[in-house]
C-alpha positions as CSV (number, residue, x, y, z in Angstrom):
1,X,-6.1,-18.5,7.9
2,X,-8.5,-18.6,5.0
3,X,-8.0,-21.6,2.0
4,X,-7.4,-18.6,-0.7
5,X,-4.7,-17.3,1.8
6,X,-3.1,-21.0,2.7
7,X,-3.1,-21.6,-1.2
8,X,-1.3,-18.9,-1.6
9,X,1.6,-20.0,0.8
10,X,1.8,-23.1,-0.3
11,X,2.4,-21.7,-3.9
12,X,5.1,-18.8,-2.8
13,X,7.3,-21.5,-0.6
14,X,7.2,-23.4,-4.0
15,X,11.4,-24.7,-4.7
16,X,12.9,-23.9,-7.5
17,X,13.0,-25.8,-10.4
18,X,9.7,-27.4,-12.0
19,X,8.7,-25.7,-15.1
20,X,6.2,-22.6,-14.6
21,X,7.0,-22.2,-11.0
22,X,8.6,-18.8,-11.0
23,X,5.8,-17.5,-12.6
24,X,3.3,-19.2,-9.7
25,X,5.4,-17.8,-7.2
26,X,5.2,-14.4,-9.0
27,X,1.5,-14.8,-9.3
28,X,1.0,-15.6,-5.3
29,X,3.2,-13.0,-4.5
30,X,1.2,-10.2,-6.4
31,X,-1.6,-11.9,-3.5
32,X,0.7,-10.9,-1.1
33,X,1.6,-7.9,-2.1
34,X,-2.1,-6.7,-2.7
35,X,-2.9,-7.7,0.7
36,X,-0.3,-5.2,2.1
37,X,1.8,-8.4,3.5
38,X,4.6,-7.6,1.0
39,X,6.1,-4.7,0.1
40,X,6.4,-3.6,-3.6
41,X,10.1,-3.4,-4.1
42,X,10.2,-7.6,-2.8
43,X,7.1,-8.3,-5.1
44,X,9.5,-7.0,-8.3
45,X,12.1,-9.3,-7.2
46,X,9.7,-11.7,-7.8
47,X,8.7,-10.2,-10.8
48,X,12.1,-10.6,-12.4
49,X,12.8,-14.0,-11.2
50,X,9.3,-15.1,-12.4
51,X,10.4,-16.5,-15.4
52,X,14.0,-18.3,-14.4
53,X,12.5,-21.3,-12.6
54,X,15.0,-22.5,-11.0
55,X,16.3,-19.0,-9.2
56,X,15.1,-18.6,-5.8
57,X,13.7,-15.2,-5.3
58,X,14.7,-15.6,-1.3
59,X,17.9,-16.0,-1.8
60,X,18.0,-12.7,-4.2
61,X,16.6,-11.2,-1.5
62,X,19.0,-11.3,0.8
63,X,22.2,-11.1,-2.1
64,X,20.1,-7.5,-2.7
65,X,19.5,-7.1,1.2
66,X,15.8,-6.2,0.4
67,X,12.7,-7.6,1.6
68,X,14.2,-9.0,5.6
69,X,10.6,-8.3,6.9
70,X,9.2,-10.7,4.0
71,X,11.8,-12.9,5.3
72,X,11.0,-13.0,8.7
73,X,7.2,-14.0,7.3
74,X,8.4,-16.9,5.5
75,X,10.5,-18.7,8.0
76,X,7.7,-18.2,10.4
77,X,5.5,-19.8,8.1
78,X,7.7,-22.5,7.0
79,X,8.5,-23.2,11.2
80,X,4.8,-23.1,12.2
């Protein structure tokens, strides 16, 4: 895994709460979703949590039952 890609990680598995952290979650998921590693309908859940800080965009995820693939990518991530 490349540092740009790693950074990027790090940034989306960002908890909720601190100020401006929606929107750096938003900002590596639009990385993601560039990349092809995220489809666009789980990037605009991002999108629209970007700027309520302390909402987690997983856990819309799966209240919306969208994105189980991205899902998947994230506890593998945060297991490895």
């Amino acid at each position: 895994m490349d540092e740009e890609t790693r950074r990027n990680w790090e940034i989306i598995t960002t908890p909720p709460g601190p100020e401006w952290s929606g929107r750096a979650r938003y900002a590596a998921a639009m990385y993601f979703c560039q990349r092809g590693d995220m489809a666009p309908e789980v990037l605009e859940i991002y999108r629209i949590c970007s700027r309520l800080d302390g909402e987690d965009p997983v856990s819309v995820l799966r209240r919306w039952q969208v994105g189980a693939d991205w899902i998947e990518r994230l506890k593998a991530y945060r297991s490895a």
